[in-house]
N, C-alpha and C positions, 0 to 999 in steps of 0.2 A: 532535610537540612535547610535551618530558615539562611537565605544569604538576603545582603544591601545592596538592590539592583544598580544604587549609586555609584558601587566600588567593585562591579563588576566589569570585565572587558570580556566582550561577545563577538569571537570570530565566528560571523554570517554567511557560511556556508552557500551559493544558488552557482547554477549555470552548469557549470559540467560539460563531458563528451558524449553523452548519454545519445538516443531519441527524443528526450523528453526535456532536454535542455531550456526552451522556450517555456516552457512551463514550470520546469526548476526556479527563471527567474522571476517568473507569477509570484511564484509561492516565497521565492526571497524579499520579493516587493511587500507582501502581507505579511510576513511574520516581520519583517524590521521595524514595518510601522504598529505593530504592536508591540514588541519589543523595549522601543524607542517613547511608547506610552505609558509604559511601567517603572522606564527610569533607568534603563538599560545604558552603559555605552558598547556603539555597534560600531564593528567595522566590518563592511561588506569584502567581501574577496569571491573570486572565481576560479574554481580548481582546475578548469581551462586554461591557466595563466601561469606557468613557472613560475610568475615573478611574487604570484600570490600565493604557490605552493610556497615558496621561502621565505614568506611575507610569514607563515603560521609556523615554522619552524623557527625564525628568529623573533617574532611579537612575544612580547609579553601578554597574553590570552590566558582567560580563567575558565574559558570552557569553548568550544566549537556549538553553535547552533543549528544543525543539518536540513537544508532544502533542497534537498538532491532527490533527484529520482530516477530510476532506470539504472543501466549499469555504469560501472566503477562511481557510484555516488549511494546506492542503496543496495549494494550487493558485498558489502564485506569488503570491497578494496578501499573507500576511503575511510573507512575505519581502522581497517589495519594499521593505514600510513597515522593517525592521531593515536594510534596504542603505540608505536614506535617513538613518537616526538614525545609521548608522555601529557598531552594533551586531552583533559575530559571530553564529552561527546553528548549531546543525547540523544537518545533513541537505543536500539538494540546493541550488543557487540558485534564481533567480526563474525561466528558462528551462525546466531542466528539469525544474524541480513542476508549472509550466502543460502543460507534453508530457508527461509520467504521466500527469496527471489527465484528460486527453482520452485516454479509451481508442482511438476511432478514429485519433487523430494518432500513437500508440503504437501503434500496429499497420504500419501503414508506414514506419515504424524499424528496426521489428520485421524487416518482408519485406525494406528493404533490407542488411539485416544480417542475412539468409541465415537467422535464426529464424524458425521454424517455426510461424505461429498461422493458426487458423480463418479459412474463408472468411467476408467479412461486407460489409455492406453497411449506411452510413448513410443515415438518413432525417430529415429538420427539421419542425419540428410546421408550417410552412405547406406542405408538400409533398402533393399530391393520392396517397391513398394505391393502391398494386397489388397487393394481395396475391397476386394469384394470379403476378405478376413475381417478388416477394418468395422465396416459394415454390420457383418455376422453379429461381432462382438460389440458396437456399440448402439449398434440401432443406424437407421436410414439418414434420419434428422440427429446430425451432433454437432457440436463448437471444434472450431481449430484456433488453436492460439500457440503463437512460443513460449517456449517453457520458461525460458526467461526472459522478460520486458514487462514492459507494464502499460500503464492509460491506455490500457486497452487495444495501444498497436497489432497488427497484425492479429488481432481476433476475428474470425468471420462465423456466422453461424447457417450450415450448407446441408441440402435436402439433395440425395443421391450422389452417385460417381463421377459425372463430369465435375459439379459444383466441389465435391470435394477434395478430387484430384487439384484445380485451382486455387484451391482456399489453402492445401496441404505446401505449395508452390510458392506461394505469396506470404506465407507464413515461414517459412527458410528464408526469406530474404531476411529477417528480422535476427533469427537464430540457427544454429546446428541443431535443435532438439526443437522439436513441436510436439505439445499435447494436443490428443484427440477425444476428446471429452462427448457423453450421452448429453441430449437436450433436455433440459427440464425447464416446463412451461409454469413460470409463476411471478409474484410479485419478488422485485427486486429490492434488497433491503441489506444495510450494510450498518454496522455497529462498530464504533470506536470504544479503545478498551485503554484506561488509563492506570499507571502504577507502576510498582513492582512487584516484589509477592503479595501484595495486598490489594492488585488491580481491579479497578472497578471498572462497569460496563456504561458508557454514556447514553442519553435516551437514544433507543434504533430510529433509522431515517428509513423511509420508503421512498428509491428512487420511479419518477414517473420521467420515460424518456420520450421526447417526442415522436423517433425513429424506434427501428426495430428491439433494438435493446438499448446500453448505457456503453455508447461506443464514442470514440476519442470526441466526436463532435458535441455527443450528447453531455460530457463530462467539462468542457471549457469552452462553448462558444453561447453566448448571455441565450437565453432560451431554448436552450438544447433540451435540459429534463427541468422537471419542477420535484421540490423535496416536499415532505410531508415530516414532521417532526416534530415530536414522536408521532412514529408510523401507528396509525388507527387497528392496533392487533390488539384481542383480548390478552386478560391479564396473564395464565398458564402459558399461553403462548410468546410473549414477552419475555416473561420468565427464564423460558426453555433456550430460546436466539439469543439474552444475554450470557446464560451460563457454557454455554458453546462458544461466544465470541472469548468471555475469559479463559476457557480450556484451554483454546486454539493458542490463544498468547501465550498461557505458560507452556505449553508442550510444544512450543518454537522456540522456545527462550526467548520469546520478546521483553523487552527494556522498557520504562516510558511510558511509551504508545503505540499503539498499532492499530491496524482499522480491519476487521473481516468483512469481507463481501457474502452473502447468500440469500438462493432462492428457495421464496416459501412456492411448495407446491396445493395443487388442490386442495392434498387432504390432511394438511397442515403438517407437512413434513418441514424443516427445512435443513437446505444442502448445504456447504461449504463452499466455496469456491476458491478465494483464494485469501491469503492474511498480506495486507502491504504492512512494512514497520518504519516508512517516513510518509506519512500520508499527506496528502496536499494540502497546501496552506492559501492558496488564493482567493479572488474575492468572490466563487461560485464553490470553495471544494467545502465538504463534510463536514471535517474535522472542526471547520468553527462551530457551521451549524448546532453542530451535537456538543457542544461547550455551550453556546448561546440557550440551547434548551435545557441545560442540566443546570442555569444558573449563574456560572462559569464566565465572563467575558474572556476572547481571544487573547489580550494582554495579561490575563490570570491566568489561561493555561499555560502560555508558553513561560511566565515566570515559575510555575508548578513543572514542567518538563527540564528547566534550569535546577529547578531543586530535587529534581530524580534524578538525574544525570549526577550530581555531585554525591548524589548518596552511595552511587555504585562502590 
């Protein structure tokens, strides 16, 4: 749907109650100023802020711009409340933000849909714990993350029982449900997938992190990881990571955009990890990157996520 970014009004979504709040507003700062490049009128608001929640119930708004991340911003509640007020949105509906953001429930999508992610096993903070079960089943060396959060909060990656008992511990702080996921050793690489039923795969980025993996630091502080983009993989293998990352989006119902994370292994496997479906907009995250090398600039995508959102 072609619209006149002139005679558009753009409720700017950032901040939130989230974890991830501070970086909500990163990413509201980079996407208005693209936005606001393409000809956009933007009004910034904070769903932290009753006065801004009633600000978007009584505005006259021609769409919601979402730079929410973490929960009640990318997990299906504030979308709900914009399919209530009758308000558009972009990015995914109420459905499939609640199934991203539960990485265990997106994992069984995942296997039914024939992509390929880590062996794992959930746990709930009232559950008697087995480590040595744990173990058995997942291997010595595995990830603990919760099931639902994101930028990588609460993810540790832990070799034996004490480390993991910790890591399982510090990981409830985060959520009631913690996945425990097999370690797989490879290049990290994450593909943005744009569209609707017609979604395309943007060129994959290979993330280089300075530290152990691509953990909260390595993902927003200026030298944390270095991109490579498009990631230096032959072409069948190219290939194979983009038509997974498209899979993944439509067997979530993803809307828009969405971004999968996964690792290539040795022997040119690669795994799923997990699908975000408001990916960061800041002036280190992905998502421009992989616009900026498809050709794309930042202020074209996000007028292209305006005009998929109004097609819904």
């Amino acid at each position: 749907m072609k619209i006149t970014p002139a005679q558009t009004r753009v409720a700017l979504l950032a901040g939130g109650r989230s974890g991830e709040r501070q970086i909500s507003l990163m990413s509201g700062r980079g996407a208005k100023e693209a936005l606001v490049e393409a000809g956009f009128i933007v009004t910034e608001l904070d769903p932290a802020n009753k006065e801004d929640l009633k600000s978007l119930i009584d505005g006259d708004f021609d769409i919601a711009f979402l730079c929410l991340h973490g929960k009640y911003g990318e997990d299906g509640a504030m979308q709900g409340f914009l399919e209530v007020i009758g308000l558009p949105y972009i990015g995914s509906n109420v459905w499939s933000s609640a199934l991203a953001m539960d990485k265990a429930k997106t994992k069984v999508f995942y296997t039914q849909h024939g992509i390929l992610t880590p062996v794992s096993i959930t746990i709930n903070s009232s559950d008697d714990l087995n480590l040595d079960a744990i173990i058995d089943d997942i291997g010595e060396t595995c990830v603990v993350k919760p099931s639902k959060e994101g930028s990588t909060l609460g993810v540790f990656i832990v070799k034996g029982k004490n480390e993991l008992e910790k890591a399982i511990q510090d990981a409830f702080t985060f959520d009631d449900q913690v996945l425990i996921e097999s370690y797989i050793k490879g290049k990290e690489l994450t593909v943005a997938v744009v569209g609707n039923e017609d979604a395309r795969a943007l060129p994959i980025i290979e993330i280089i992190p300075t530290g152990d993996f691509y953990d909260f630091d390595s993902k927003y502080k200026p030298g944390g990881s270095s991109h490579v983009c498009p990631a230096e993989l032959d072409d069948e293998i190219t290939e194979t990571i983009k038509e997974s990352a498209i899979l993944a989006h439509h067997a979530l119902g993803c809307k828009g955009v969405s971004r999968t994370d996964f690792i290539l292994d040795e022997t040119g496997k690669a795994w799923a990890l997990e699908t975000n479906t408001l990916p960061g907009m800041t002036a280190t995250s992905l998502l421009p990157d992989a616009a900026r090398a498809s050709g794309q600039t930042f202020s074209e995508l996000c007028r292209e996520l305006i005009e998929l959102a109004l097609e819904k």
